[in-house]
C-alpha positions as CSV (number, residue, x, y, z in Angstrom):
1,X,-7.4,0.0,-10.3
2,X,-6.7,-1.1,-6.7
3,X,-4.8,-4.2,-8.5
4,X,-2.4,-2.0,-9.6
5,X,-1.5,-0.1,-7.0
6,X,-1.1,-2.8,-4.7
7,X,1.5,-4.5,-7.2
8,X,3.7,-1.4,-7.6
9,X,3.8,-0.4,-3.9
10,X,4.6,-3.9,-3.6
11,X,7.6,-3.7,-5.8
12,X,8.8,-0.5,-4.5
13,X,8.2,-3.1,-0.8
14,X,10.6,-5.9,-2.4
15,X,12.9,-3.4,-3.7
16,X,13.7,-2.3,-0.4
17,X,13.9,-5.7,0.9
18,X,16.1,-6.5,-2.0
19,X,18.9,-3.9,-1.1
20,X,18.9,-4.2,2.0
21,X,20.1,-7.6,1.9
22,X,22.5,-6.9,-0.3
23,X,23.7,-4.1,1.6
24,X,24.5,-7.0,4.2
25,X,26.7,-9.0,1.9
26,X,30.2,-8.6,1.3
27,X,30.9,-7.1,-2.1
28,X,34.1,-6.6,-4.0
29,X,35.7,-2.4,-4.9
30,X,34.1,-2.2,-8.3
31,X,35.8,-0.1,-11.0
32,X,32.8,0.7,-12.3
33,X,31.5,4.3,-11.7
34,X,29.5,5.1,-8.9
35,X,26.0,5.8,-9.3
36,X,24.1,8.7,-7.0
37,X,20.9,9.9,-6.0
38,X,19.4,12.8,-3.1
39,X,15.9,13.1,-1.8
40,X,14.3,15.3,0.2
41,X,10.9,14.1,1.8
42,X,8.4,16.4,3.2
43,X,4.8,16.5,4.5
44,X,3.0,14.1,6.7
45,X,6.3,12.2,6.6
46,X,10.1,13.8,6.4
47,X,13.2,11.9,5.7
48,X,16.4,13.4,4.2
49,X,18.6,11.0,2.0
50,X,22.4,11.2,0.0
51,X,23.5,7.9,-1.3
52,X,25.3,6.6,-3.6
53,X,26.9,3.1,-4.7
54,X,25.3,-0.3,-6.0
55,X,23.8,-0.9,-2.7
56,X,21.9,2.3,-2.1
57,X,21.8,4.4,-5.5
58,X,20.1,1.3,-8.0
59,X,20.2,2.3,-12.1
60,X,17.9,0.3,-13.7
61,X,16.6,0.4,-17.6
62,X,15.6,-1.5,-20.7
63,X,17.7,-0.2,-23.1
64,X,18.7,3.5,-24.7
65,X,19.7,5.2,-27.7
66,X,21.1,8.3,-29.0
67,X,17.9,10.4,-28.1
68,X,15.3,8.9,-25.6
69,X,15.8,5.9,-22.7
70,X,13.5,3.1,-22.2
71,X,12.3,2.8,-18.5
72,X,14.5,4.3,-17.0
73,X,14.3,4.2,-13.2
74,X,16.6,4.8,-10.1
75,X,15.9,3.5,-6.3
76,X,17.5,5.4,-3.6
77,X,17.8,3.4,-0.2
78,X,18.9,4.2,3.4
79,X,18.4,2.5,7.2
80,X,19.6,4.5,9.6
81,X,20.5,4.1,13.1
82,X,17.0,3.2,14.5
83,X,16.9,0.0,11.9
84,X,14.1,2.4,9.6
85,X,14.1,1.7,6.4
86,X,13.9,4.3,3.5
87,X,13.7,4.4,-0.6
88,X,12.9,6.5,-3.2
89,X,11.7,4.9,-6.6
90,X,11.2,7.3,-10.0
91,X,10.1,5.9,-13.3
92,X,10.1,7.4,-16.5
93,X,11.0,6.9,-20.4
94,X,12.8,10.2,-21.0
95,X,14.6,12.1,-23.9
96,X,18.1,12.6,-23.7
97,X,17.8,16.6,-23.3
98,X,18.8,18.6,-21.1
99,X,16.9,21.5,-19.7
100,X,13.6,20.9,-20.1
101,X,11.4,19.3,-17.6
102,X,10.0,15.8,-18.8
103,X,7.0,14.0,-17.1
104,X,6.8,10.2,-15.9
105,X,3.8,8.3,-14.0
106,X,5.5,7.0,-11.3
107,X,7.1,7.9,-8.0
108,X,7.4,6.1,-4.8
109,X,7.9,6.7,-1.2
110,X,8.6,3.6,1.6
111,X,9.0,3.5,5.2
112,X,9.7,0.4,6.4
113,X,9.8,-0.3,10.1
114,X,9.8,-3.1,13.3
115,X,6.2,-2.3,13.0
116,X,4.7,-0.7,9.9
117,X,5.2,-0.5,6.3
118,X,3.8,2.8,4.3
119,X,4.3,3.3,0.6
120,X,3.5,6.3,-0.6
121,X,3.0,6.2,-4.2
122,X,1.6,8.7,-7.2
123,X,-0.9,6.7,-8.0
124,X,-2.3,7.1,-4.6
125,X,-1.9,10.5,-4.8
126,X,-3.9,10.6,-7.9
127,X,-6.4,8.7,-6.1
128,X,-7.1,10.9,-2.6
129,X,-5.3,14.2,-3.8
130,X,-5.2,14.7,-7.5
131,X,-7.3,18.2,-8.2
132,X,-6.4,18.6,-11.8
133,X,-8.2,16.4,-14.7
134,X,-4.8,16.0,-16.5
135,X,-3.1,14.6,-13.3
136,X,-0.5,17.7,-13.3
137,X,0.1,16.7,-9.4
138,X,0.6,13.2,-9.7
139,X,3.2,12.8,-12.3
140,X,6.8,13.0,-11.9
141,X,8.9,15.5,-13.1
142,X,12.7,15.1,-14.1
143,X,15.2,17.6,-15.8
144,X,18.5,16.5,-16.6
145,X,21.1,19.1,-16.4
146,X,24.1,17.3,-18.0
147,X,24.0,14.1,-20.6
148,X,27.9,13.6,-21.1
149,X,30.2,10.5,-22.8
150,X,32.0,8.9,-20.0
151,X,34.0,6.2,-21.9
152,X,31.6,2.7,-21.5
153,X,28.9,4.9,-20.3
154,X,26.9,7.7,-20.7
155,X,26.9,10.0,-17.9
156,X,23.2,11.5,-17.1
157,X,22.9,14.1,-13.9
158,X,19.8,15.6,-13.6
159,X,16.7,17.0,-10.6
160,X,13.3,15.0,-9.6
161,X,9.9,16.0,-7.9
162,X,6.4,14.4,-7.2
163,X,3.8,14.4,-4.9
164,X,2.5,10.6,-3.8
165,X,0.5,9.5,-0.9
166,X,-0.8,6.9,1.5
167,X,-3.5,5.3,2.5
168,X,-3.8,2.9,5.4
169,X,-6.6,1.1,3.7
170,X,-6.5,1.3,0.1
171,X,-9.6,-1.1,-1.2
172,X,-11.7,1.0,1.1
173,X,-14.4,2.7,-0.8
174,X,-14.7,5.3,2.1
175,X,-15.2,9.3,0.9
176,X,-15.5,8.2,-2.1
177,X,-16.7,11.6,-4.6
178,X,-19.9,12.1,-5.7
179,X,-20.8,12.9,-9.6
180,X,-16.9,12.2,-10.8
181,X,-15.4,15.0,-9.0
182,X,-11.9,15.1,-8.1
183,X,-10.3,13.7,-6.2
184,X,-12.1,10.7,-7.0
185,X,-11.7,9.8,-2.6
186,X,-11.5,12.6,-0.3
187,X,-8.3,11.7,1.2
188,X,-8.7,14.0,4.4
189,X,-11.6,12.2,5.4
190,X,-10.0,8.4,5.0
191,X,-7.0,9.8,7.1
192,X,-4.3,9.3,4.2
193,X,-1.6,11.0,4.6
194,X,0.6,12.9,1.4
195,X,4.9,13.9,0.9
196,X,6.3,15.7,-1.7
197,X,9.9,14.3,-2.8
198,X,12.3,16.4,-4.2
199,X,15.8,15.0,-5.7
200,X,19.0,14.8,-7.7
201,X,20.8,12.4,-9.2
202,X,24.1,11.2,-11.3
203,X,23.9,7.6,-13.4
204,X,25.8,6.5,-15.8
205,X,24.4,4.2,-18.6
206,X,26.5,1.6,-19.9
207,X,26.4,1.6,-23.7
208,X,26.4,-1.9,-23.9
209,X,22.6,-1.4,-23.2
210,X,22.9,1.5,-26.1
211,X,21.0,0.7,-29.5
């Protein structure tokens, strides 16, 4: 399990990396439109994020069709004036409906800075947090609001929430629960720490990803 979890906080770790140089390079206008995504971080960490554009607002997806999308993801990034570095990473395979709130498996959370690097991630959270036996509090939860034609794309607006955590030392067996209770790791007693991330967002889909 620990595996895992070290590979997809280490993607959401790279992805960061990954904008942020290319927030340093020049780019041209594009015509394409312009992709957006808020979050609202709070907890043992707080951070408040609007973005949009290729360099901060990042679609990404396998393919879609009339009625469901195939890993669909979108990474929200922002550094701001004290060189700390933010993003916001959701992934789920959704329906294309709106008004009803869908569920995904995972959600991350990374500070990067001239000293430390924390990822919070669901996974975690299901790990030193997670109190229900279905993992109700570990998921993420999206609701899209508007699926619209937009010409060459599909235009998909919608709202996000999860919970994920962090743990300074995550192949640590410390606190771990007795008889399979839950959480399986008693996450007060390691010293991890826990957010919840609340968001919106507007992407458009080019349908020449569209089966």
């Amino acid at each position: 399990m620990i595996p895992k979890l070290l590979y997809q906080t280490l993607f959401a770790v790279l992805l960061i990396i990954n904008l942020r140089s290319e927030a340093q390079t020049t780019t041209h206008q594009s015509k394409n439109p312009v992709n957006s995504m808020s979050a609202e971080v709070s907890g043992d960490q707080s951070m408040s994020m609007n973005v949009s554009g290729e360099n901060k607002a990042t679609l990404g997806l396998l393919k879609f069709t009339k009625t469901d999308i195939s890993a669909f993801s979108l990474a929200g990034s922002l550094t701001n004036s004290n060189k700390t570095s933010y993003a916001v990473v959701f992934s789920i395979s959704p329906s294309l409906k709106t008004g009803i709130e869908q569920v995904g498996d995972l959600g991350t959370f990374s500070m990067i800075t001239s000293k430390e690097t924390r990822n919070f991630s669901t996974d975690l959270y299901r790990l030193y947090f997670e109190t229900d036996h279905e993992n109700k509090n570990s998921k993420v939860y999206l609701t899209f609001t508007l699926i619209q034609d937009a010409g060459e794309y599909l235009k998909v607006s919608g709202n996000y929430h999860f919970n994920a955590a962090y743990d300074p030392n995550p192949d640590s067996q410390k606190a771990m629960s007795a008889n399979n209770q839950l959480p399986l790791f008693n996450g007060a007693e390691r010293g991890s720490k826990k957010v919840k991330v609340n968001g919106s967002f507007t992407a458009y889909l080019p349908k020449i990803m569209q089966n």
